[in-house]
C-alpha atoms as one frame of an Amber mdcrd trajectory, in Angstrom:
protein
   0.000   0.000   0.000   1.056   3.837  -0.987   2.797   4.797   2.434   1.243
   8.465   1.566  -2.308   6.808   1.761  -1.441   4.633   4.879  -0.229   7.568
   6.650  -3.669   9.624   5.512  -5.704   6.506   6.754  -4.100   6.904  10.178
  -4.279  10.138  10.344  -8.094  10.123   9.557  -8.215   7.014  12.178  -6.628
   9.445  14.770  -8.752  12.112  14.236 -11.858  10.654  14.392 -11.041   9.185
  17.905 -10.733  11.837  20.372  -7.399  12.032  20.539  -6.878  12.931  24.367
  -4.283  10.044  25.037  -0.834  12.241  24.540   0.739   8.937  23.028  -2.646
   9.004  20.476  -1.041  12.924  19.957   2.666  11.944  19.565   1.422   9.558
  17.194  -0.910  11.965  15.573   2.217  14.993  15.311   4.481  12.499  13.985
   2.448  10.815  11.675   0.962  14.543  10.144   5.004  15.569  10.366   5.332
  12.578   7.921   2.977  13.558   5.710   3.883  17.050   5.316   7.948  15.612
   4.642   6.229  13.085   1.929   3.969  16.307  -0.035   7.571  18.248  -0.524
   9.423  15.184  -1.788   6.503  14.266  -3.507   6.273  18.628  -5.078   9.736
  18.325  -5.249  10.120  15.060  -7.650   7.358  16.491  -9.279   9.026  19.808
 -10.387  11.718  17.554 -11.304   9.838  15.274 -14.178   8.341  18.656 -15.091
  11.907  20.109 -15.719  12.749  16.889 -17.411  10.069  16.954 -19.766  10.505
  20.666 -20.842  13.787  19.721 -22.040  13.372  16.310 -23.607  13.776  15.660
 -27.088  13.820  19.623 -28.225  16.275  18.915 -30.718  15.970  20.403 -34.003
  13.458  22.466 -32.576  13.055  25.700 -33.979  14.139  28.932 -31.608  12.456
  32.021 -33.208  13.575  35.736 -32.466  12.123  39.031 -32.926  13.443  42.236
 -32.273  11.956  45.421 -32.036  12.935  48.906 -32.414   9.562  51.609 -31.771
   9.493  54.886 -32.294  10.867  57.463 -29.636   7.602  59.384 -29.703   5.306
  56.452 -28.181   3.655  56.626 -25.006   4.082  54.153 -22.116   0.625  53.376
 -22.637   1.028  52.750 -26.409   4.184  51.061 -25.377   2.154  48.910 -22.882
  -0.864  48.442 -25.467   2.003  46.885 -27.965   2.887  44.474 -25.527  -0.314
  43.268 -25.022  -0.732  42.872 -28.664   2.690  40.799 -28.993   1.547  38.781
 -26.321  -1.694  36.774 -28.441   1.125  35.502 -30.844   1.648  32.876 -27.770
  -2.011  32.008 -28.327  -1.165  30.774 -32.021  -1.001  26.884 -32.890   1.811
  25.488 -32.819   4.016  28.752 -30.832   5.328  27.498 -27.499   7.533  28.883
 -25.021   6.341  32.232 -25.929   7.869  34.984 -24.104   8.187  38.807 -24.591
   9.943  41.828 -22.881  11.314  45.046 -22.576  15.274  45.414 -23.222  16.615
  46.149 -20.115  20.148  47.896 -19.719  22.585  45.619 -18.157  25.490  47.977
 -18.861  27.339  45.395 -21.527  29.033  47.258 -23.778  27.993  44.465 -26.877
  24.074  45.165 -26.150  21.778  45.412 -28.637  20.232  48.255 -27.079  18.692
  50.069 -30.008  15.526  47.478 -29.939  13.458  47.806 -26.926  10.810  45.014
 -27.450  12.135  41.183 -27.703  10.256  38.217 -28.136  10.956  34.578 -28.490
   9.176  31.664 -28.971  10.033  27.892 -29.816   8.454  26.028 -32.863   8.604
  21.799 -32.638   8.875  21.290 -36.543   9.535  24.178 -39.318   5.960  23.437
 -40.691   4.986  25.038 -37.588   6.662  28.104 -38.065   5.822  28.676 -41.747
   2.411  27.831 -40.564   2.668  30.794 -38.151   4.159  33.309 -40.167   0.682
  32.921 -42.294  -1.474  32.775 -39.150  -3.908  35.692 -39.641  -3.007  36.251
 -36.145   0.598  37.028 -36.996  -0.305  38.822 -40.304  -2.574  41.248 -37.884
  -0.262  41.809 -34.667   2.562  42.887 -37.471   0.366  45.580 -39.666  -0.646
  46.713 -36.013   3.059  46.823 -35.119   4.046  48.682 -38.148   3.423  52.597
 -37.373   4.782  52.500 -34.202   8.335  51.065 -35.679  11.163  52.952 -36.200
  12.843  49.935 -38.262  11.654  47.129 -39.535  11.941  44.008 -37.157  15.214
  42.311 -37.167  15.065  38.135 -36.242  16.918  35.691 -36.024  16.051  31.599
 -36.093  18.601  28.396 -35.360  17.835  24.996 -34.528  18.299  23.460 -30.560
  21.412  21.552 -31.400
């Protein structure tokens, strides 16, 4: 038997009696002590097989990046509004491990600091990204993108090796 469920089957056993022996409550403290030490290792393997899966078999998976460089003139609200927009391309079949941000100055001399928007995103077979780029989603977040550009977007793709 699953010591996890034996331990919750004495524990409900020990509650339901009244419990006013102090060994009964010993027992009851060590056995709930148990049980709290078996939900971490059991969160903790958990988080584990999660990390494991995230990285299985992503090779030859496709690592898309975009790069964006808006006009000076934009508010923080427009700036805010565009970010919002960029943020449904996650939504699009087929896009995972979509994330998007604002360049932040980490005082490296090599920075690409002229583009203040990134985002990134991971495709599981090129179909998928070709697929994407003709995703009426895509096609409208870009012509929305376009007037508050300065440049056009710069990107750049390679495969998980």
């Amino acid at each position: 038997m699953n010591k996890g469920i034996l331990i919750i089957c004495i524990l409900s056993l020990l509650s339901l009696t009244s419990c006013k022996d102090e060994k009964m409550q010993a027992a009851l403290t060590s056995i709930t002590e148990e049980l709290e030490t078996l939900k971490r290792e059991n969160s903790d393997l958990l988080a584990q097989i999660k990390k494991q899966d995230r990285n299985a078999n992503r090779t030859n998976h496709l690592i898309h990046y975009v790069f964006l460089d808006v006009k000076d003139e934009i508010s923080e609200k427009q700036f805010q509004y565009l970010l919002k927009e960029i943020k449904t391309l996650g939504d699009i079949p087929g896009v995972n491990d979509f994330e998007v941000g604002r360049f932040e100055d980490m005082e490296d001399e090599n920075t690409l600091s002229n583009r203040e928007i990134n985002f990134e995103m991971r495709f599981q077979k090129k179909t998928n990204y070709y697929a994407y780029q003709k995703s009426a989603e895509h096609i409208r977040v870009r012509e929305l993108l376009s007037p508050f550009l300065a440049k056009p977007p710069v990107t750049y793709d390679y495969l998980v090796q």
